[in-house]
Biopython code that builds the backbone (N, CA, C, O; Angstrom):
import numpy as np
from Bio.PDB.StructureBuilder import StructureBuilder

atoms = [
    (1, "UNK", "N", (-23.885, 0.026, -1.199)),
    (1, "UNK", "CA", (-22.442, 0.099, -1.363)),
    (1, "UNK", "C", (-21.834, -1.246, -0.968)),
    (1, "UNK", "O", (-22.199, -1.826, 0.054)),
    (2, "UNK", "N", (-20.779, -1.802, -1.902)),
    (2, "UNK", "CA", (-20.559, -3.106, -1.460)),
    (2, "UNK", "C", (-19.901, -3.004, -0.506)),
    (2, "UNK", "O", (-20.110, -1.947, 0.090)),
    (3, "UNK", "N", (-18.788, -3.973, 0.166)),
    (3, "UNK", "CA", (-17.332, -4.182, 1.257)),
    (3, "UNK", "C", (-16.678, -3.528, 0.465)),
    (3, "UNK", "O", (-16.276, -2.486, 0.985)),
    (4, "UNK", "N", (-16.324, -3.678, -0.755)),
    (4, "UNK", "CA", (-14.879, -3.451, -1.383)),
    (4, "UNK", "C", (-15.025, -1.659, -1.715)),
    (4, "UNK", "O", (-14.099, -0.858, -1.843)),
    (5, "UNK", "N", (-16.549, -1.394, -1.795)),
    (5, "UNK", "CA", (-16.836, 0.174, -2.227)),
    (5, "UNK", "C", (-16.277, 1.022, -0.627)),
    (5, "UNK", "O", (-15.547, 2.005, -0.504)),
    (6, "UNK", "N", (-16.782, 0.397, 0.159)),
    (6, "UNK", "CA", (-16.661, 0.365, 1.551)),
    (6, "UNK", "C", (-14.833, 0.620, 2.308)),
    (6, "UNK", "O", (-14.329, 1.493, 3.015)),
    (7, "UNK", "N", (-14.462, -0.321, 1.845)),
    (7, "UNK", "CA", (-12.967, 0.039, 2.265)),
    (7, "UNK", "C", (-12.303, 0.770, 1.492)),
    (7, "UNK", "O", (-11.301, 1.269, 2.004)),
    (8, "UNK", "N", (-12.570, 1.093, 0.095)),
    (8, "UNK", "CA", (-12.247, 1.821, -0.074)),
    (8, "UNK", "C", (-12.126, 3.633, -0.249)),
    (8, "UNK", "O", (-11.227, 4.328, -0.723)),
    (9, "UNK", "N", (-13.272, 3.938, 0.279)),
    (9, "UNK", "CA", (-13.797, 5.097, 1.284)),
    (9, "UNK", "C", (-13.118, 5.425, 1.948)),
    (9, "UNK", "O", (-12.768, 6.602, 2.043)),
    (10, "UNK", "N", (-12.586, 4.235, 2.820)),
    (10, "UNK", "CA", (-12.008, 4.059, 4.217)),
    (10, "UNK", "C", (-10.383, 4.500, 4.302)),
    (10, "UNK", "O", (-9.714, 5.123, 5.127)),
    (11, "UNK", "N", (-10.026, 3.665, 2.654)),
    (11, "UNK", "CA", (-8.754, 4.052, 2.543)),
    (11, "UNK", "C", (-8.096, 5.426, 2.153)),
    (11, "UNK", "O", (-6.901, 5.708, 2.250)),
    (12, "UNK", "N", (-9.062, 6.180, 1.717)),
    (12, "UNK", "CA", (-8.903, 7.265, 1.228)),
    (12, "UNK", "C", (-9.344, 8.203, 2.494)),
    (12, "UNK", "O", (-9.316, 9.434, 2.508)),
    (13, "UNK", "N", (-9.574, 7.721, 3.084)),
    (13, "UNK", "CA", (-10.217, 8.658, 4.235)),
    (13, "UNK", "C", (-8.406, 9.003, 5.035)),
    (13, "UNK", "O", (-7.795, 10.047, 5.265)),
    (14, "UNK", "N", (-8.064, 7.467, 5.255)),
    (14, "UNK", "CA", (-6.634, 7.080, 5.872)),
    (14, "UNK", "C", (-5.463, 7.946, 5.032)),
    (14, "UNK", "O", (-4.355, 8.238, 5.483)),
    (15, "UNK", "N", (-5.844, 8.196, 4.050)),
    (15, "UNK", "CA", (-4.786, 8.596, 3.159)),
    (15, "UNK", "C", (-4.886, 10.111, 2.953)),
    (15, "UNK", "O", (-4.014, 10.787, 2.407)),
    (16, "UNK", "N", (-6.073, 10.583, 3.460)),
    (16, "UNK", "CA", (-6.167, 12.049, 3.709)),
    (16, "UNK", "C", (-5.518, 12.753, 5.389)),
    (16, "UNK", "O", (-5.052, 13.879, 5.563)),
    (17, "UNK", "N", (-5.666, 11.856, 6.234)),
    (17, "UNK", "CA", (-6.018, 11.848, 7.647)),
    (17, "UNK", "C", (-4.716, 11.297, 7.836)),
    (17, "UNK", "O", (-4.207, 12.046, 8.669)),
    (18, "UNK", "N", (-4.114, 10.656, 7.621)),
    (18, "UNK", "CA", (-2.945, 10.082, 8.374)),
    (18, "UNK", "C", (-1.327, 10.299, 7.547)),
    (18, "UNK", "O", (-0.237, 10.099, 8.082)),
    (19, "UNK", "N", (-1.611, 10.847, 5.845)),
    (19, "UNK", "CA", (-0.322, 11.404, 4.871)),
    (19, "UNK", "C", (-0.764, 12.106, 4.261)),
    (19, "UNK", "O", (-0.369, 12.053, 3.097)),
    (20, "UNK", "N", (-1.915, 13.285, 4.605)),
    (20, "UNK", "CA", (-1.778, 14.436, 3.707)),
    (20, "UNK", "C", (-2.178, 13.917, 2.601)),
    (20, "UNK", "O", (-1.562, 14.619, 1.798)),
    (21, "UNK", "N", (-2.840, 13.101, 1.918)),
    (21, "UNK", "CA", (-2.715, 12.522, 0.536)),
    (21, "UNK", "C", (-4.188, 12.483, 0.294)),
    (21, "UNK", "O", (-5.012, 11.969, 1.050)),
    (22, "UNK", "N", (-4.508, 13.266, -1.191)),
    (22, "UNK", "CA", (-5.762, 13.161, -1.760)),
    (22, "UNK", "C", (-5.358, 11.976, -2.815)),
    (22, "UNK", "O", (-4.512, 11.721, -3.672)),
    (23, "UNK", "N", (-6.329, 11.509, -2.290)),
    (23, "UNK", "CA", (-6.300, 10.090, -3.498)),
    (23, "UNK", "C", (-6.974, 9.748, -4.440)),
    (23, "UNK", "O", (-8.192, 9.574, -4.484)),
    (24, "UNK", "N", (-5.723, 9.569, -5.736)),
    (24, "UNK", "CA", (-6.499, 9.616, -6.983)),
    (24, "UNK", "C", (-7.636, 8.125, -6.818)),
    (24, "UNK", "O", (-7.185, 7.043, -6.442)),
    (25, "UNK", "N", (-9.133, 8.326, -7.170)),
    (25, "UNK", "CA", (-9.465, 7.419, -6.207)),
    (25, "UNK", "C", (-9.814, 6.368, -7.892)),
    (25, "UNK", "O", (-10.645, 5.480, -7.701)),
    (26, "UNK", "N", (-9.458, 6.418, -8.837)),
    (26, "UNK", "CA", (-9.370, 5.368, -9.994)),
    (26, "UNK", "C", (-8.055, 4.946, -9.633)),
    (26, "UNK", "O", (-8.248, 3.941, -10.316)),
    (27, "UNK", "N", (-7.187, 4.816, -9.306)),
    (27, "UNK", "CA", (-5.836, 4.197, -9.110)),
    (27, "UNK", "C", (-6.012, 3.318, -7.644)),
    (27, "UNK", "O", (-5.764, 2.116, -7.541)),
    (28, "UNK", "N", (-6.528, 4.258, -6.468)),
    (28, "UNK", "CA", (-6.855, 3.273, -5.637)),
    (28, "UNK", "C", (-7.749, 2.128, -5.570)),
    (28, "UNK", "O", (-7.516, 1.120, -4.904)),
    (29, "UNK", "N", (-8.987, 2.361, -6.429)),
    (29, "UNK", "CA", (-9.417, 1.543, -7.046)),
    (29, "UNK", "C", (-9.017, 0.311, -7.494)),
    (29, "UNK", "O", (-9.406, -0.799, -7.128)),
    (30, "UNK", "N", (-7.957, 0.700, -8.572)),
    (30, "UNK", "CA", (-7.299, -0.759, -9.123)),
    (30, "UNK", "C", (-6.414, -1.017, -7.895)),
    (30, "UNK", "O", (-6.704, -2.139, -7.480)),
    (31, "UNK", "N", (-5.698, -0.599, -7.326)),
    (31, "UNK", "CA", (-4.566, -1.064, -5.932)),
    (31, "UNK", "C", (-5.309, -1.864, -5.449)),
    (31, "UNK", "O", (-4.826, -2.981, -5.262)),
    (32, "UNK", "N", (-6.706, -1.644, -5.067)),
    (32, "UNK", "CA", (-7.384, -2.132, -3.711)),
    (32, "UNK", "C", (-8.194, -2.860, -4.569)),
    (32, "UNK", "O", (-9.161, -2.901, -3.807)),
    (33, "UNK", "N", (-8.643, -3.586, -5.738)),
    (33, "UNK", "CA", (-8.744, -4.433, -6.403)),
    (33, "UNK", "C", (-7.397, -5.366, -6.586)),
    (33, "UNK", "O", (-7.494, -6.490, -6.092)),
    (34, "UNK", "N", (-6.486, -5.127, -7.060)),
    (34, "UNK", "CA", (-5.306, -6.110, -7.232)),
    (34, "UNK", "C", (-4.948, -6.402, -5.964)),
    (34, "UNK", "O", (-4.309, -7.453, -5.997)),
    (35, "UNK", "N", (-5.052, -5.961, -4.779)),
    (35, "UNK", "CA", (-5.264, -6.881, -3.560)),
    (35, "UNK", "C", (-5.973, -8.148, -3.085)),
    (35, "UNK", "O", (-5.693, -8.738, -2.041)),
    (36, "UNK", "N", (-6.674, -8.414, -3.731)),
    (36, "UNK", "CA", (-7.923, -9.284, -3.799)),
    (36, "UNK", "C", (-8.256, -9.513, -2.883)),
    (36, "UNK", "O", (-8.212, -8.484, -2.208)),
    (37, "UNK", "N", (-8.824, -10.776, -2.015)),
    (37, "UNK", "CA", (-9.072, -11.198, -1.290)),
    (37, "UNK", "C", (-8.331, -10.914, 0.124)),
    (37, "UNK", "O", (-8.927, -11.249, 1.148)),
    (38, "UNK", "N", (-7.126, -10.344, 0.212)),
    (38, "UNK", "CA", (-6.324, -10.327, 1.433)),
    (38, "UNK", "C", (-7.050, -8.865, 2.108)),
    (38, "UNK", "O", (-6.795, -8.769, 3.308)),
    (39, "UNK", "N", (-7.904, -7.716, 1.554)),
    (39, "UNK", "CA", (-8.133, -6.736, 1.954)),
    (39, "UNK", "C", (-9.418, -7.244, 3.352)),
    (39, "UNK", "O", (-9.730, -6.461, 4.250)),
    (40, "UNK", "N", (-9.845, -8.313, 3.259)),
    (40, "UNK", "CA", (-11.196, -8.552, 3.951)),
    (40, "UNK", "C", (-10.671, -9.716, 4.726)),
    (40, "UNK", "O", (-11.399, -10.654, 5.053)),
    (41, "UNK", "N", (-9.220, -9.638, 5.059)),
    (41, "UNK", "CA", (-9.142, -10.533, 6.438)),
    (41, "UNK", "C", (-8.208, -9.676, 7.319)),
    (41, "UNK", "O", (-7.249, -9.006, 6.938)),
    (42, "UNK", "N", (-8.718, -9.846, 8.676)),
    (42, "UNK", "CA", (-7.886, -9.001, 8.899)),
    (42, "UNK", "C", (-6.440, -8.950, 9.382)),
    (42, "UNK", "O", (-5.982, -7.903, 9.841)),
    (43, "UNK", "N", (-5.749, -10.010, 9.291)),
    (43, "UNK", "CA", (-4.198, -10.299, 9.046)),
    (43, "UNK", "C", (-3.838, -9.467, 7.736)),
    (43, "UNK", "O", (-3.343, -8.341, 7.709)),
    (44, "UNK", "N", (-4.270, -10.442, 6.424)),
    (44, "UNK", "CA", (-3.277, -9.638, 5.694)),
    (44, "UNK", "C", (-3.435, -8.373, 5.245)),
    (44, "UNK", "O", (-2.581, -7.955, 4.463)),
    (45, "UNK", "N", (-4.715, -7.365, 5.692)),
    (45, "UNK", "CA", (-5.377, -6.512, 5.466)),
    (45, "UNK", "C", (-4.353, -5.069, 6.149)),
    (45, "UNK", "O", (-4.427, -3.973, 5.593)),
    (46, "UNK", "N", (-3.799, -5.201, 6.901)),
    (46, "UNK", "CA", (-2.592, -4.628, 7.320)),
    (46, "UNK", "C", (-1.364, -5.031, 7.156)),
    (46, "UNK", "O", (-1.088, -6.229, 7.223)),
    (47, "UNK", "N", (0.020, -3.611, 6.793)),
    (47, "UNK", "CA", (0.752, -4.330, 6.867)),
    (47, "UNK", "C", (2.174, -4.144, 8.346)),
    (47, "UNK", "O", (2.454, -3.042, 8.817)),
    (48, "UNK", "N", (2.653, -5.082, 8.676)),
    (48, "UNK", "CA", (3.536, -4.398, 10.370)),
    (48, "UNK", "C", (4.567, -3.432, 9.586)),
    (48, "UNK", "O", (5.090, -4.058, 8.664)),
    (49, "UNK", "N", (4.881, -2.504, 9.646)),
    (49, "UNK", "CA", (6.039, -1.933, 9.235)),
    (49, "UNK", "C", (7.364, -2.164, 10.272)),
    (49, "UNK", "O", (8.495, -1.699, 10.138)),
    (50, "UNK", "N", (6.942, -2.873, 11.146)),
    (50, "UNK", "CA", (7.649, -3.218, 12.361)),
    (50, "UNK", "C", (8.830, -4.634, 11.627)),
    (50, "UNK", "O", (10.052, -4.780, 11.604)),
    (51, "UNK", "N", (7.818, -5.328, 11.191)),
    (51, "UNK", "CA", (8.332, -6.999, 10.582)),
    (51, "UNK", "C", (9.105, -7.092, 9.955)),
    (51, "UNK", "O", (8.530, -6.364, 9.147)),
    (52, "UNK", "N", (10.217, -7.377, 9.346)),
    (52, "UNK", "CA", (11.033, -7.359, 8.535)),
    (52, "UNK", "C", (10.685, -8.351, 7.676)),
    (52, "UNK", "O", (11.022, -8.062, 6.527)),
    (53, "UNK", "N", (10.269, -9.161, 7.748)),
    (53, "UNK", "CA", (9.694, -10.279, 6.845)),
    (53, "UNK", "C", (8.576, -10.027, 5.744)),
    (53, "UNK", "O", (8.444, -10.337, 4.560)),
    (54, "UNK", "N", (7.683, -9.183, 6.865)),
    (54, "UNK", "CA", (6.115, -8.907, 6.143)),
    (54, "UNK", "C", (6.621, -8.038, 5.113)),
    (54, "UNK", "O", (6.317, -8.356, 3.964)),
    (55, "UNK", "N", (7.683, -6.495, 5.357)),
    (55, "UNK", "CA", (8.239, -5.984, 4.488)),
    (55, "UNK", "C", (9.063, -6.286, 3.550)),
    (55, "UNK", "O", (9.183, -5.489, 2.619)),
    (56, "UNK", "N", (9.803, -7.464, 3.562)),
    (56, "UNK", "CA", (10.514, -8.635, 2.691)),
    (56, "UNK", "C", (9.469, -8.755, 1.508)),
    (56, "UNK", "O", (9.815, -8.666, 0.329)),
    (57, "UNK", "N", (8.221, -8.956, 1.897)),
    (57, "UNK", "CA", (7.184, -9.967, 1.307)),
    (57, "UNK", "C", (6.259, -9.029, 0.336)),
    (57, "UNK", "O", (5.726, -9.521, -0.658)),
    (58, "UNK", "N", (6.079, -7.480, 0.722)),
    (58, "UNK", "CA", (5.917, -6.316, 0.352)),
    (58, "UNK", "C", (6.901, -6.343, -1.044)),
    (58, "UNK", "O", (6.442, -6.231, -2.181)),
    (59, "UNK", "N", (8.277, -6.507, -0.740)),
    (59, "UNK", "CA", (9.489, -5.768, -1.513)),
    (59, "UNK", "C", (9.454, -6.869, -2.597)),
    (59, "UNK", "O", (9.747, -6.465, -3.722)),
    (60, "UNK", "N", (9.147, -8.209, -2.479)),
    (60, "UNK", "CA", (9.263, -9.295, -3.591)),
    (60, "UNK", "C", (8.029, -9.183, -4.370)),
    (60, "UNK", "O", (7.911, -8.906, -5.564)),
    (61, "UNK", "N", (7.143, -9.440, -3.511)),
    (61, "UNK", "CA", (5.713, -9.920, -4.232)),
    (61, "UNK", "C", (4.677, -8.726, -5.193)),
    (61, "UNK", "O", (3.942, -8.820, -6.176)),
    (62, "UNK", "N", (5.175, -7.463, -4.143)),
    (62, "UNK", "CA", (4.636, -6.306, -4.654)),
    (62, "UNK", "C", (5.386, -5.405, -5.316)),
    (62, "UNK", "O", (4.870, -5.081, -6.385)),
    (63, "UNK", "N", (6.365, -4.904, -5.087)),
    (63, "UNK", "CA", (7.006, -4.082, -6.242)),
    (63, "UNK", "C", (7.973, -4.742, -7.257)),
    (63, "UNK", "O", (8.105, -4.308, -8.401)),
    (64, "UNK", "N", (8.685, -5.882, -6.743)),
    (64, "UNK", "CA", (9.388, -6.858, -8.057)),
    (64, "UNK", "C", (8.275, -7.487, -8.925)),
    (64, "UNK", "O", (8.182, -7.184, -10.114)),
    (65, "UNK", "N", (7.479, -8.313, -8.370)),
    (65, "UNK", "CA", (6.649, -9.042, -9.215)),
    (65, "UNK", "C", (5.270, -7.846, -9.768)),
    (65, "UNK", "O", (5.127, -7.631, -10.972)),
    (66, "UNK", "N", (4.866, -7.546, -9.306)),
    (66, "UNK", "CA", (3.723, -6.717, -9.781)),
    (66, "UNK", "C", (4.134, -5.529, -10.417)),
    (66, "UNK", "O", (3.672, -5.414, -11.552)),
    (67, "UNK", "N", (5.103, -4.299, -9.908)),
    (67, "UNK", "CA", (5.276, -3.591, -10.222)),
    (67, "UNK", "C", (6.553, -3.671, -11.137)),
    (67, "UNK", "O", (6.708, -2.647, -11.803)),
    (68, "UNK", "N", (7.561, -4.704, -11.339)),
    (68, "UNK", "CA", (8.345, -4.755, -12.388)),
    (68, "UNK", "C", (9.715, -4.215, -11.932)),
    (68, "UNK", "O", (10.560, -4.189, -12.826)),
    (69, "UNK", "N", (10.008, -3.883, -11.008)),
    (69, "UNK", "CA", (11.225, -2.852, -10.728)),
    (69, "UNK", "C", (12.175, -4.137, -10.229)),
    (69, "UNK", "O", (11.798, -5.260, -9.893)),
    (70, "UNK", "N", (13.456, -3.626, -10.290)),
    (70, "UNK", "CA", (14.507, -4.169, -10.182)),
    (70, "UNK", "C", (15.008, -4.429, -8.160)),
    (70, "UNK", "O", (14.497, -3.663, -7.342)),
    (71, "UNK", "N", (15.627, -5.133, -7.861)),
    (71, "UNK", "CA", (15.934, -5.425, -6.679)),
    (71, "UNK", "C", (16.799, -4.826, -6.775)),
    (71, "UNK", "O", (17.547, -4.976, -7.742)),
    (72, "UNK", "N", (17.120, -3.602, -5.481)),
    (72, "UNK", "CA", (18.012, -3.048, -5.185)),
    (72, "UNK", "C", (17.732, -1.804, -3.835)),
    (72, "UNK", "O", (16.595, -1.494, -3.480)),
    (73, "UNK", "N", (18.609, -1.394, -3.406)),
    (73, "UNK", "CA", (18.463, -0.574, -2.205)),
    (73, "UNK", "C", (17.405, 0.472, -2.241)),
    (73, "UNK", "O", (16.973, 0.897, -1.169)),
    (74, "UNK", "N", (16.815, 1.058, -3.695)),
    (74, "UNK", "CA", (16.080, 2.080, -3.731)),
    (74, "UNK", "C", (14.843, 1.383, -3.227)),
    (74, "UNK", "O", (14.053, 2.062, -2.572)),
    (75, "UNK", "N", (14.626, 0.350, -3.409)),
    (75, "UNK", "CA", (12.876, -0.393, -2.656)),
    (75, "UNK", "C", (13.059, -0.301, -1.225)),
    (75, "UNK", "O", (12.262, 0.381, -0.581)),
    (76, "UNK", "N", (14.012, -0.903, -0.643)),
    (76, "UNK", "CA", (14.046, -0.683, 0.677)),
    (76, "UNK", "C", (13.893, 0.742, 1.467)),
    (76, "UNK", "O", (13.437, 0.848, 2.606)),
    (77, "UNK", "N", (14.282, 1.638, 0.784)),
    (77, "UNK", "CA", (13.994, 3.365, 0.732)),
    (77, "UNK", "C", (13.101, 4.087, 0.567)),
    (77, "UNK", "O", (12.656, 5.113, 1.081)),
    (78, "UNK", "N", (12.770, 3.140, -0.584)),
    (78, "UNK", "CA", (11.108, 3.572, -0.446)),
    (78, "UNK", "C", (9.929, 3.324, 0.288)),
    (78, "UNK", "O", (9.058, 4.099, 0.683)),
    (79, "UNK", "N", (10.114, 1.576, 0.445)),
    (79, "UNK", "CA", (9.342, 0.929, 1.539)),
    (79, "UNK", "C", (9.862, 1.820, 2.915)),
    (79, "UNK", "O", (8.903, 2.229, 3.569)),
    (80, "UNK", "N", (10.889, 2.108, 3.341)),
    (80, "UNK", "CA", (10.615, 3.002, 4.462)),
    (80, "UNK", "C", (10.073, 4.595, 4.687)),
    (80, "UNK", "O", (9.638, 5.191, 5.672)),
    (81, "UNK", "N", (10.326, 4.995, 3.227)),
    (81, "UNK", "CA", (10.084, 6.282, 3.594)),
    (81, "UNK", "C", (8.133, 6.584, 3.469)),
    (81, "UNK", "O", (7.432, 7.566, 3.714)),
    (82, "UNK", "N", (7.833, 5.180, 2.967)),
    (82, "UNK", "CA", (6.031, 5.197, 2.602)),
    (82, "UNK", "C", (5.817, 4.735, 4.133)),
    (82, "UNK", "O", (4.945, 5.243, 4.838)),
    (83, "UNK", "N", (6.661, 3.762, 4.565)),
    (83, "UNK", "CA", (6.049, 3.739, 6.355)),
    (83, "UNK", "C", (6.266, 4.990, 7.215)),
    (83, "UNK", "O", (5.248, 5.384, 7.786)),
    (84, "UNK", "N", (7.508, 5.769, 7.444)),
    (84, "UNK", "CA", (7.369, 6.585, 7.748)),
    (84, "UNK", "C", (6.226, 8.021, 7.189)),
    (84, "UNK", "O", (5.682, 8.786, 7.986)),
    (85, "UNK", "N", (6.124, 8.072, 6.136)),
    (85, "UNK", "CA", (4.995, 8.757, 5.890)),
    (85, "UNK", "C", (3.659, 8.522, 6.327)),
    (85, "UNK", "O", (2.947, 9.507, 6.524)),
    (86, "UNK", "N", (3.191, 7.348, 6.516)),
    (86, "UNK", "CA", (2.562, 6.235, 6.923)),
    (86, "UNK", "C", (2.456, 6.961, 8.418)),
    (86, "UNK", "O", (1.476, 7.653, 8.694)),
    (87, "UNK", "N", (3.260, 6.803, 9.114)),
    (87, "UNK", "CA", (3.480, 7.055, 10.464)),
    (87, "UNK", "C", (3.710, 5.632, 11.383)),
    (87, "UNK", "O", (2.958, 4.743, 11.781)),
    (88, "UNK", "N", (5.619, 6.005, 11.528)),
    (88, "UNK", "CA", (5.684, 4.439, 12.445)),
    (88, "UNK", "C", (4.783, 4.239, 13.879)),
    (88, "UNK", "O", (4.839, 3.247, 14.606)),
    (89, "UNK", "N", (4.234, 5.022, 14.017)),
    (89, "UNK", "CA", (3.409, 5.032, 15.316)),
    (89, "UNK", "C", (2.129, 4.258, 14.734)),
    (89, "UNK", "O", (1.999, 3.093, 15.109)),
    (90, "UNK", "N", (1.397, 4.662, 14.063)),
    (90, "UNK", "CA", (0.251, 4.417, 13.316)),
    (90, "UNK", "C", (0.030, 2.672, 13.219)),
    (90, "UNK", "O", (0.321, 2.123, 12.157)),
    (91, "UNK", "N", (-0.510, 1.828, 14.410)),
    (91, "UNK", "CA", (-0.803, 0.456, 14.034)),
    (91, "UNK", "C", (-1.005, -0.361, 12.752)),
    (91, "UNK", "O", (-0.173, -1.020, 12.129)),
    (92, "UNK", "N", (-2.262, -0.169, 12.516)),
    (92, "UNK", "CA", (-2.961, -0.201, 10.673)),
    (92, "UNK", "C", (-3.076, 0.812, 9.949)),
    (92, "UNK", "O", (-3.795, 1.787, 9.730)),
    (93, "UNK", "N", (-1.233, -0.216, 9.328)),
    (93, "UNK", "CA", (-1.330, 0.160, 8.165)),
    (93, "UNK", "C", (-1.595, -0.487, 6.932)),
    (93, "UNK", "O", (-0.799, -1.241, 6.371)),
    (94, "UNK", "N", (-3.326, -0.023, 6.294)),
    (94, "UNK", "CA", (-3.541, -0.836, 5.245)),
    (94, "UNK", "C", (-3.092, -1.228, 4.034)),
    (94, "UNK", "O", (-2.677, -0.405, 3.218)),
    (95, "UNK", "N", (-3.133, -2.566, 3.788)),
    (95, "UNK", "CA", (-1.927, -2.935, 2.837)),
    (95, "UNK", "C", (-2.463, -2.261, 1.118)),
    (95, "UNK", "O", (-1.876, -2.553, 0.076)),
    (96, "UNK", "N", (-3.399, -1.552, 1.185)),
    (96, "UNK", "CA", (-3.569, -1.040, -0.072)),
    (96, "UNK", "C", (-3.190, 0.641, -0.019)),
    (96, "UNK", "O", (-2.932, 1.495, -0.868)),
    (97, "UNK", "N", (-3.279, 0.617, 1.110)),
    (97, "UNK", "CA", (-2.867, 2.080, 1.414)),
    (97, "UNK", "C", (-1.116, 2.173, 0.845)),
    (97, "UNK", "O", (-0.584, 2.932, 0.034)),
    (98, "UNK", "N", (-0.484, 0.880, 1.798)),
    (98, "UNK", "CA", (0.976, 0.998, 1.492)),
    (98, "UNK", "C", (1.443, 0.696, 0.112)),
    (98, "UNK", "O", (2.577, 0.920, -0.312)),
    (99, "UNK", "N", (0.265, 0.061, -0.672)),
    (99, "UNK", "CA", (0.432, -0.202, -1.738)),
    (99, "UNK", "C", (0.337, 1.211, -2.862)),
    (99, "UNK", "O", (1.136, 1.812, -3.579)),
    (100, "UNK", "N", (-0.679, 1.284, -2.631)),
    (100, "UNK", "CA", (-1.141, 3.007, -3.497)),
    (100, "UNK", "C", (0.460, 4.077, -3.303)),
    (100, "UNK", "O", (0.943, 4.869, -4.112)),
    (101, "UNK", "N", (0.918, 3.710, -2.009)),
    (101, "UNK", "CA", (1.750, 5.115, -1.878)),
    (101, "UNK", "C", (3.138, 4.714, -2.409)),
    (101, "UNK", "O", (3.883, 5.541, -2.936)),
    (102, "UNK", "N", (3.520, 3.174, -2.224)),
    (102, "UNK", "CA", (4.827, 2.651, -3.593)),
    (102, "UNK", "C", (4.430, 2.929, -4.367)),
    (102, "UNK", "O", (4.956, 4.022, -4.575)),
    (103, "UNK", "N", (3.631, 2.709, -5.269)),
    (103, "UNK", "CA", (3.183, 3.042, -6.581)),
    (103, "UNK", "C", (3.368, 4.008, -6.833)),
    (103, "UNK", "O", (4.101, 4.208, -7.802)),
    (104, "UNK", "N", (2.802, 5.144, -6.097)),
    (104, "UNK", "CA", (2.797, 6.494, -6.819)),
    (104, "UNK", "C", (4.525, 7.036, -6.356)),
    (104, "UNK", "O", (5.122, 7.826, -7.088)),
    (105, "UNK", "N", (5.194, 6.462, -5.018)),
    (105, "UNK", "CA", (6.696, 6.862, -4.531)),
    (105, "UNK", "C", (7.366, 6.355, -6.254)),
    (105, "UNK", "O", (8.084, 7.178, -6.821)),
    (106, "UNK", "N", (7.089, 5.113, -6.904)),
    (106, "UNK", "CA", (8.146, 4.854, -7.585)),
    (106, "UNK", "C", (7.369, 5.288, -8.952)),
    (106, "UNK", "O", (8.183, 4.979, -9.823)),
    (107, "UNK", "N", (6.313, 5.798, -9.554)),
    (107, "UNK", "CA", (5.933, 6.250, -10.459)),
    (107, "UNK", "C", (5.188, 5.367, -10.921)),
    (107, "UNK", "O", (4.910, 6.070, -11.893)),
    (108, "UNK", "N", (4.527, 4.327, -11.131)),
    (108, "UNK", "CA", (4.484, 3.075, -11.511)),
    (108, "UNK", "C", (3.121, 2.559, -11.588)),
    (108, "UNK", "O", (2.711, 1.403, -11.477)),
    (109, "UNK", "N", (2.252, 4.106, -11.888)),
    (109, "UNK", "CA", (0.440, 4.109, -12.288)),
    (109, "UNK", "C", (0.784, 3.171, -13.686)),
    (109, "UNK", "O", (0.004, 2.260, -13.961)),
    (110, "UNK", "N", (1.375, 3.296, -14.117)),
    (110, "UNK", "CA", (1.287, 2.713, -15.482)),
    (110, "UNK", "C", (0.978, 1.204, -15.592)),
    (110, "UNK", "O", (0.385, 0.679, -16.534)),
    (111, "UNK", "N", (1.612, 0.389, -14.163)),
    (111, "UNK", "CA", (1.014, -0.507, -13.817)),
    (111, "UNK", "C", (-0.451, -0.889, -13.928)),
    (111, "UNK", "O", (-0.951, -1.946, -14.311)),
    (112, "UNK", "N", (-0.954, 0.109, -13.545)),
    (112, "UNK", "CA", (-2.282, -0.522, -13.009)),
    (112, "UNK", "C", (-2.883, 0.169, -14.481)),
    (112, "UNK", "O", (-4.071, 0.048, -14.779)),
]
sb = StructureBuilder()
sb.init_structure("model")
sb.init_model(0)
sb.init_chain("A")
sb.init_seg("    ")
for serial, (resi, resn, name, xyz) in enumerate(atoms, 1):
    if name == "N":
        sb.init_residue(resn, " ", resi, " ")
    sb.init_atom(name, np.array(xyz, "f"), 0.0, 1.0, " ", f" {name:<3s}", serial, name[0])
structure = sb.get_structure()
């Protein structure tokens, strides 16, 4: 099993265990592929839901640019209500995890 077969096990494990969430695991697949390289360090491999910046960086890079959606208050709503689902207590939170659960919060498999 490679690293990348590997975390993603892991993420689905997180996504059962920490939001109730069975994960479609061909969609997490591509999520945790279009992550690339940031999943295997461990900075950007989490994301702070604490940061306002890191979530800035979430709201531009990942749902404007990748996912196509428009800038406006509903991202910020969503980005919180996937951390709180997430659990603000919950340290690591993996950034494909938070990724998989925008995606599916704003509908937006079609992406991938």
């Amino acid at each position: 099993m490679s690293k990348r077969d590997e975390l993603i096990v892991k993420y689905a494990a997180d996504l059962k265990e920490k939001c109730g969430v069975n994960a479609n695991m061909d969609l997490l697949t591509k999520v945790t592929i279009g992550c690339g390289p940031s999943i295997y360090n461990a900075d950007s491999a989490t994301v702070s839901g604490s940061d306002q910046s890191e979530l800035d960086t979430v709201k531009n890079n990942f749902l404007i640019k990748k996912l196509g959606l428009k800038d406006d208050a509903a991202l910020d709503n969503g980005i919180q209500s996937v951390m709180d689902a997430y659990g603000q207590s919950n340290r690591n939170k993996y950034r494909a995890v938070v990724y998989y659960l925008l995606t599916k919060h704003f509908k937006k498999e079609s992406a991938y």
